[in-house]
Each structure stands twice: as structure tokens, then as C-alpha cells.
N, C-alpha and C positions, 0 to 999 in steps of 0.2 A: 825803415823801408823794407820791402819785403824784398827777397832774394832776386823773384821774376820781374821785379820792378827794375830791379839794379840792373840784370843782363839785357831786359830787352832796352834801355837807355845807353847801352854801351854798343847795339850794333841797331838804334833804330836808321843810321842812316843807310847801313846796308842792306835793309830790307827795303827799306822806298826805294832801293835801286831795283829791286826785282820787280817792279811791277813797270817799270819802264824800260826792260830787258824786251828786246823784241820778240824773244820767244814767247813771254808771258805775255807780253801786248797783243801778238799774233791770236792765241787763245782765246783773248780776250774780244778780239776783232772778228773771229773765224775766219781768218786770213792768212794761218798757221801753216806752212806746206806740211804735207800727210807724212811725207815722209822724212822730216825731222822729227814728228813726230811719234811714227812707228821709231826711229833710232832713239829718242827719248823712253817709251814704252818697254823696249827690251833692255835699256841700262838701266832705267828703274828698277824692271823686275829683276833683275840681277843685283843691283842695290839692298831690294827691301830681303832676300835672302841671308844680306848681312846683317843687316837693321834688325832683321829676327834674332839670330844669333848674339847681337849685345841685350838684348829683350832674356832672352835665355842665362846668359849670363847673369841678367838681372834676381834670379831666382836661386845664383847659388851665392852669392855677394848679400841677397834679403839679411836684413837684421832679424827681421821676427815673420811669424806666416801671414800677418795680413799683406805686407809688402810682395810677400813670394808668390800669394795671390794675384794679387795686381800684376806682375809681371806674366804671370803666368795666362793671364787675359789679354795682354797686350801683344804676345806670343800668339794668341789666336786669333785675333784683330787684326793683326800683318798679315798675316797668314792667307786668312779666308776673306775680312771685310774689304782691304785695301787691297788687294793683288785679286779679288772679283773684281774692282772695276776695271783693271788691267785685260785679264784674261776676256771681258767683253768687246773691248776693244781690238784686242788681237784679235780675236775672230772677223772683228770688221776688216783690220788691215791687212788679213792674211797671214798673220805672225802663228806659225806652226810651232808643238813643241819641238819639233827639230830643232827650229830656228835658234829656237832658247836655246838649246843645250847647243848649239856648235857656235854662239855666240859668246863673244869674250871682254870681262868687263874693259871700257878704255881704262885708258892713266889716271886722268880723273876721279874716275869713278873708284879704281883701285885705292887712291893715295886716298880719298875720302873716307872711303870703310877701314882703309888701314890703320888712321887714325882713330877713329872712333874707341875700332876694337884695341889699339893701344892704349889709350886714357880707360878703358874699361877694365882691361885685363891686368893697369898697375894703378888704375886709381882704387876709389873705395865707388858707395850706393850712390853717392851724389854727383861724382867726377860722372859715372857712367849716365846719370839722369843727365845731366846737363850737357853732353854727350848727344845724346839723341833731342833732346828738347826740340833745338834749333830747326832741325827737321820739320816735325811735327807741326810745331807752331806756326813756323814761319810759311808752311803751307794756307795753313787756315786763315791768317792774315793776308796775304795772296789772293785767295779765294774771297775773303770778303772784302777785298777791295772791287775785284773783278765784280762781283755782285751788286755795287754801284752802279753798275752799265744793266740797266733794265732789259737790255736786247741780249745780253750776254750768253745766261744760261738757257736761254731759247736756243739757240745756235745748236743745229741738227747731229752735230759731229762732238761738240766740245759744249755742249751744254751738261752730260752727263758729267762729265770730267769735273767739273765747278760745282754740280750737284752734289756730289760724295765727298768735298772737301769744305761745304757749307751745313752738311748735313747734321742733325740734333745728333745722331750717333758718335760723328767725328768729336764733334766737341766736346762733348761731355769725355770721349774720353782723354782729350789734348789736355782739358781741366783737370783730371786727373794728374795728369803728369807734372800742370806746372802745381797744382794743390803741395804734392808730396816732396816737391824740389820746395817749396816754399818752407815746410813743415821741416824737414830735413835742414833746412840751412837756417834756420831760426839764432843758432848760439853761434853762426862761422865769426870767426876774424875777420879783421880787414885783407890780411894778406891770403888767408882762406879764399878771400872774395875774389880777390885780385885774380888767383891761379884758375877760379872757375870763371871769371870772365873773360881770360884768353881761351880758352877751352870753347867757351861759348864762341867768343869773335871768331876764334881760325873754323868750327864748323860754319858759322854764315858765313864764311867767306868761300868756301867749298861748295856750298850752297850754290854759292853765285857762280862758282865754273862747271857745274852742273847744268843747269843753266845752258850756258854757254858753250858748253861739250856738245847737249843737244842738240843748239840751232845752228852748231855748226858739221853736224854728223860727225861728231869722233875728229875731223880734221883739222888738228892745231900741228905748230910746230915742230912740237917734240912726240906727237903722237902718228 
């Protein structure tokens, strides 16, 4: 069984929770308030800043230069493809670069990227692939669920939002990434497996309070 077989069977039940998450339903519905959503849109973009960063990483951890390539295109894919749809958005909501820069990731948000860039910067190519995987993917399945709802990506506000993360671009390069995590863990152990399937589980589960960070603006208990 292949790698990405094994991870996504170990948290399929936490992804069918995301699309039942009212934020995500919200989306889905165009029923979303704007402004959980602009607090979504600037922790993202502050997110994908670190999401860059383990991408980056990714190019000094490469075993050989095809993979250093690779990252080094997924470094520019955050960059410019996915934080454009962002920045389109900002302008609708008003979200100044001010705004960005005097804005400060939440708890969530932090503890998220903390981890990541920890599994990356003490694991090896694969801790850190699987790493971000959860991310990526778990978008895209997301996305085409929502795309089930024929009204969906109609939706004048959040139609675009569902279009960039259904888009031939996105995908092909999310295929990439689970391609190489595939390729990559072809000889693991069982107990190999084991340590990158926690790794997998505890990011969709960050996932999920991401999530949850958003539709509730940053305000939980301890934040």
C-alpha cells in the first residue's frame, strides 16, 4: 500500500469533519460573515509565510537537485500562486499591507507552524514532506467536496476562493507532493510509518483548529 494511502486512512475521519465545520459550510453556503473571514485571510497569510519557509527548507534537506527543484517551485507557488488569491481578496476586504504587518499570528496559528518547522528542522525530506502534506491536500479535498454543491463556486464572494483550490494548477501540484512522499517512503518500516503517521494526524488536527481559530476570530480561551 502506498504511503499516501496509509496517511490519508489514518485521519480520513478528520477531514470529513472539516467540511462540516461551519466555517467551511459557511463557504460553502455563502453564508460566511466577511469578517471571520478577513481574520481567516490575514492568519493564513501569515501562515503560508511559514509554510514557505519549510518549502525552503525543503531545498537544503533535498537528497539530489531534482527534489531541490521541486521545492524550489513550491517556494514560488506559495509565494505568488496561492497568497494572489489572498491578496485579491484583501483588496476587497480592505485588508491593507499595514494591516498585515501590524497583525500577529494567534496561538493557533503559532503552535501550528511551530510544529511543522520542528518536525522539519529535526526530522529528515520525508518527516518534513508529510509535514506540509496535510495542508495542501486536505485543502484540495475540501475544495472538491464543496464543488459538489453546483451553486457553490458561483457564489460572488467565495466562488473564487473554491476556484484556486479546485484549479488543474493546484492539483497537479498537490500530486506532486503526494507523488514524492509516495516515492520517498517506498522501503519505510512499519515503525517509520508509525512516527510519520503521528506527524500526519497531529497537523490535521491543527488543521482543524485553524479552522476554528477563524470562525471564531482568534477568541478561545487561552487566547
Amino acid at each position: 500500500m502506498k504511503l499516501s494511502k496509509v496517511l490519508y486512512d489514518s485521519v480520513e475521519d478528520i477531514w470529513n469533519s472539516y467540511n462540516e465545520h461551519p466555517f467551511v459550510k459557511g463557504i460553502e453556503n455563502g453564508e460566511l460573515d466577511l469578517e471571520k473571514f478577513k481574520y481567516y485571510m490575514i492568519q493564513d497569510y501569515i501562515y503560508l509565510l511559514d509554510y514557505s519557509k519549510i518549502f525552503a527548507l525543503g531545498i537544503v534537506k533535498a537528497p539530489n537537485e531534482e527534489i531541490m527543484r521541486f521545492f524550489a517551485e513550491l517556494v514560488h507557488s506559495t509565494l505568488n500562486f496561492e497568497m494572489s488569491v489572498h491578496k485579491k481578496y484583501m483588496e476587497r476586504l480592505n485588508i491593507t499591507s499595514d494591516i498585515i504587518k501590524n497583525s500577529k499570528p494567534s496561538l493557533s496559528n503559532t503552535s501550528y507552524t511551530n510544529y511543522m518547522l520542528w518536525v522539519s528542522q529535526n526530522g529528515d525530506i520525508l518527516d518534513l514532506l508529510v509535514s506540509v502534506l496535510s495542508c495542501s491536500w486536505s485543502y484540495k479535498v475540501i475544495a472538491d467536496k464543496i464543488n459538489n454543491n453546483p451553486l457553490a463556486k458561483e457564489n460572488e464572494f467565495f466562488g473564487e476562493w473554491i476556484n484556486g483550490y479546485i484549479s488543474k494548477e493546484y492539483e497537479e501540484c498537490n500530486n506532486k507532493l503526494i507523488d514524492l512522499v509516495d516515492k520517498l517512503g517506498e522501503q519505510c518500516s512499519d515503525t517509520r510509518i508509525n512516527t510519520l503517521k503521528t506527524i500526519f494526524i497531529n497537523c490535521s488536527k491543527y488543521e482543524y483548529m485553524f479552522w476554528d481559530m477563524s470562525y471564531n476570530n482568534g477568541q478561545t480561551y487561552v487566547e
